[in-house]
C-alpha positions as CSV (number, residue, x, y, z in Angstrom):
1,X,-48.1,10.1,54.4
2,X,-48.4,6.2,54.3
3,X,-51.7,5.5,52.1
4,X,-53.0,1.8,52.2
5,X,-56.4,0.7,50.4
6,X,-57.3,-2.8,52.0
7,X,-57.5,-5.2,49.1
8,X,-59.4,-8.5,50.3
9,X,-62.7,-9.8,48.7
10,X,-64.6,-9.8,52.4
11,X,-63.9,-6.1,52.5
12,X,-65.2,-5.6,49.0
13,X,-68.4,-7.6,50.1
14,X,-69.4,-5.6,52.9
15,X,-68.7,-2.7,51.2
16,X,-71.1,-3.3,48.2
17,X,-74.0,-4.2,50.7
18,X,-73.0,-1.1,52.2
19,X,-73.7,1.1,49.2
20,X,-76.8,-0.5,48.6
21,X,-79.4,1.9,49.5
22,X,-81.9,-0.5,50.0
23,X,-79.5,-1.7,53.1
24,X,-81.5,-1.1,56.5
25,X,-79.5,0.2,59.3
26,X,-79.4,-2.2,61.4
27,X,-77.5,-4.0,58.9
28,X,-75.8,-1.2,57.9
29,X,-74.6,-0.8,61.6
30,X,-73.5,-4.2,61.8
31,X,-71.3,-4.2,59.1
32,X,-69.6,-1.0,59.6
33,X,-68.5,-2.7,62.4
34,X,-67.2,-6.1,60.8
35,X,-65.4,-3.9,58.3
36,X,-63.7,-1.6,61.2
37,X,-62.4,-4.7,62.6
38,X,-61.2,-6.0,59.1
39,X,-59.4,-2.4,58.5
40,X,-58.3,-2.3,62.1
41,X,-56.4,-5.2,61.8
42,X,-54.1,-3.4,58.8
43,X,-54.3,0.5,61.1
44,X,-52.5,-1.7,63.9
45,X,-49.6,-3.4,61.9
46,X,-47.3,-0.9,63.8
47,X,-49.1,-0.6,67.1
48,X,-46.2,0.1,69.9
49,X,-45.6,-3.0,72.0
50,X,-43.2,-3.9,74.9
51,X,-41.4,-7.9,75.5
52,X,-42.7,-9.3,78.4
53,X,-42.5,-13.0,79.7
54,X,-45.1,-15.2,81.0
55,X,-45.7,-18.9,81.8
56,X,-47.2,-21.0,80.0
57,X,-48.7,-24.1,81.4
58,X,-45.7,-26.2,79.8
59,X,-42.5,-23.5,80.1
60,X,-41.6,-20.0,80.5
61,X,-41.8,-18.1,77.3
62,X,-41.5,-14.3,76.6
63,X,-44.5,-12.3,74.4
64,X,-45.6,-8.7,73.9
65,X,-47.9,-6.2,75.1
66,X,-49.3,-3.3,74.2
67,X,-47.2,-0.2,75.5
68,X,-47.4,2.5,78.1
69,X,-48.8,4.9,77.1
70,X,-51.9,3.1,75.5
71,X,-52.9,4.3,71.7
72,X,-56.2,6.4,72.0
73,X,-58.9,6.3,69.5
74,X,-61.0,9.3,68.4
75,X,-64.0,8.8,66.3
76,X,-64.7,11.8,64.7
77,X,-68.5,12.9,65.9
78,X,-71.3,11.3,65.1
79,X,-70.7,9.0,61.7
80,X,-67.4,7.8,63.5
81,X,-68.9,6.9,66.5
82,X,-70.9,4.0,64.3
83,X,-67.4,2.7,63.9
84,X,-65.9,2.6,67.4
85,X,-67.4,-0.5,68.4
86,X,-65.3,-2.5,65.3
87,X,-62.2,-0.8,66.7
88,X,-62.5,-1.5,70.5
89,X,-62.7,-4.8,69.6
90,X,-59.5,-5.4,68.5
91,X,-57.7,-3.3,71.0
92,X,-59.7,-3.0,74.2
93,X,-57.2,-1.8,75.8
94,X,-57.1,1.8,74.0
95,X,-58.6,4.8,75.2
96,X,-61.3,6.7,73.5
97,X,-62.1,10.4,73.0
98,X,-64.0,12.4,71.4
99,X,-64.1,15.0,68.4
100,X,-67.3,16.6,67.1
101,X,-67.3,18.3,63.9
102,X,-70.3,19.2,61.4
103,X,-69.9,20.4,57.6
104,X,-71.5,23.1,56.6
105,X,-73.3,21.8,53.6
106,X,-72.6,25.1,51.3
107,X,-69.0,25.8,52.3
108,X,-68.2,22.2,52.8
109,X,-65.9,24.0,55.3
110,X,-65.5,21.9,58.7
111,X,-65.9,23.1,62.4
112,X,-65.5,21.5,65.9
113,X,-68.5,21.7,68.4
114,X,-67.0,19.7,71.1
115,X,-64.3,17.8,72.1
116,X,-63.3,15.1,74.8
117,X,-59.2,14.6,74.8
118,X,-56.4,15.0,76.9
119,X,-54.6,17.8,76.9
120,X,-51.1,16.5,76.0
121,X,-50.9,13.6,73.2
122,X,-47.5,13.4,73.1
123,X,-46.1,9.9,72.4
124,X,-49.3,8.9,71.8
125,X,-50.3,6.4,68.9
126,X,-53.8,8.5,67.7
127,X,-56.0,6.5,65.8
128,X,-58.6,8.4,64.2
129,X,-62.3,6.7,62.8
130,X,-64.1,9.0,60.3
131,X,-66.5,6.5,57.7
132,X,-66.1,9.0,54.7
133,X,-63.0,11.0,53.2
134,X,-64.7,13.3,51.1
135,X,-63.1,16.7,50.4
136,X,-60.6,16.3,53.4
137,X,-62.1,19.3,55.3
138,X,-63.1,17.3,58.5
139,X,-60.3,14.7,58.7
140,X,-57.7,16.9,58.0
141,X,-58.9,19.3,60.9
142,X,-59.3,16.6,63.7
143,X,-55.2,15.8,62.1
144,X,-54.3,19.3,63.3
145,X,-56.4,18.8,66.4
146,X,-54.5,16.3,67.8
147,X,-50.8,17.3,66.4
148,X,-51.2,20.8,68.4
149,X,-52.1,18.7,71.1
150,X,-48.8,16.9,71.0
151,X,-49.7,14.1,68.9
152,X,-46.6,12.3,66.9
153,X,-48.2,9.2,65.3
154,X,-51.4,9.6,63.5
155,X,-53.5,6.9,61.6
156,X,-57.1,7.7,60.1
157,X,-59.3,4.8,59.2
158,X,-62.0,5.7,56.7
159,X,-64.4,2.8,55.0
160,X,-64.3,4.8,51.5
161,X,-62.7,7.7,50.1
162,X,-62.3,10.0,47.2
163,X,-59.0,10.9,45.8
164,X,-59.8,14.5,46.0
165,X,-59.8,13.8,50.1
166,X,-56.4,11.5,49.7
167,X,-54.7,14.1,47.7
168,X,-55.8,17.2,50.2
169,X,-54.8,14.7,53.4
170,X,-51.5,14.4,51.5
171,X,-50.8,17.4,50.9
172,X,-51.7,19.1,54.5
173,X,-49.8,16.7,56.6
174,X,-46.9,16.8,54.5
175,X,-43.4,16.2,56.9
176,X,-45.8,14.6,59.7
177,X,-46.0,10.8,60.6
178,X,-50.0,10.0,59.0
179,X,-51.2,6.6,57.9
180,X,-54.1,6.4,56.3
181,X,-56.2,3.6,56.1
182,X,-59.1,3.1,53.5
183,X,-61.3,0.5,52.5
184,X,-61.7,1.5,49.0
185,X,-61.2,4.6,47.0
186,X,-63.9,5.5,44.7
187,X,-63.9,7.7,41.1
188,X,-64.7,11.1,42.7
189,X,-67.1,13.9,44.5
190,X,-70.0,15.2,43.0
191,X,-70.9,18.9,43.0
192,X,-72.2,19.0,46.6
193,X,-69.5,17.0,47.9
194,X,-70.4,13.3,47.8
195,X,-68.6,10.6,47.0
196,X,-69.7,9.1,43.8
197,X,-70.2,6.0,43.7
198,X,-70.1,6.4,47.8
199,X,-72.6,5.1,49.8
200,X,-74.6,8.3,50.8
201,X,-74.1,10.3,54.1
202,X,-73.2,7.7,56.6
203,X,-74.3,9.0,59.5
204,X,-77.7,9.0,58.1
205,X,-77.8,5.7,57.2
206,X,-76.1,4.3,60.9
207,X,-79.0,5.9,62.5
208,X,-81.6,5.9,60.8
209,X,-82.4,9.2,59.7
210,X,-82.3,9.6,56.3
């Protein structure tokens, strides 16, 4: 597994007015989706592309593109969905499905309620959007989701997570091609599963329903 933790001070920035608690949603919303973009920008080093050549309105000059087939992005259901906007942005020309899962807040165990994908992923660049790498459970399940669907080329982007979640990503995906992408990695989970310092559930706090 590739791990990078995106060291710039603007991603720093919104992530400390992200923790605040005293952050509204709206706001909170907005810059989910500014920090997205930023960490998109790192997920996509290695997007697949294909030479093409144009005109330009002086000479003929050859480019990229983005290849056939197109990478699909999957927010993870319903905290990753307040990051899909911030994605799309950069790369419009992706497709996006779908991946519900809920936690059960005793087990901390993970399970899938719905799903919107196609049914064969292979050579497919899979880019998955979950805010919060807690103990792993979640993430590492919508990993498996799309490998048995034929998936090759995973990268999760995550704005914070805990090194419990790095080290349990890590060790399930061993011998698979899995970048992950974080903003920042905090000092650890609590007893219920949190990330401490974190920034509370972020779900809640996108919507409103804290």
């Amino acid at each position: 597994m590739r791990l990078h933790v995106a060291d710039h001070p603007l991603i720093t920035h919104k992530l400390t007015v992200l923790r605040d608690e005293r952050t509204p949603s709206p706001v909170f919303r907005q810059l989910t989706e500014e920090l997205v973009t930023l960490l998109a920008y790192e997920a996509t080093r290695n997007v697949r592309v294909s030479e093409i050549t144009i005109r330009t309105p002086v000479t003929e000059t050859t480019g990229v593109k983005i290849s056939e087939p197109r990478p699909i992005v999957v927010p993870i259901l319903r905290a990753g969905l307040g990051m899909l906007d911030g994605m799309v942005k950069l790369l419009p020309t992706a497709e996006v499905g779908f991946l519900g899962m809920v936690r059960n807040e005793e087990t901390l165990e993970p399970t899938t309620y719905a799903e919107r994908l196609p049914a064969d992923l292979s050579d497919r660049q899979c880019f998955v959007l979950d805010p919060m790498l807690a103990t792993g459970g979640s993430l590492g399940m919508a990993i498996d989701f799309l490998f048995d669907r034929g998936a090759q080329d995973v990268t999760a982007i995550c704005l914070l997570g805990a090194p419990e979640g790095v080290a349990a990503i890590e060790k399930q995906v061993a011998g698979r091609d899995v970048t992950l992408v974080l903003g920042a990695i905090d000092e650890r989970l609590n007893e219920r599963g949190y990330i401490v310092p974190g920034l509370g559930d972020a779900g809640d706090r996108l919507y409103g329903t804290v």
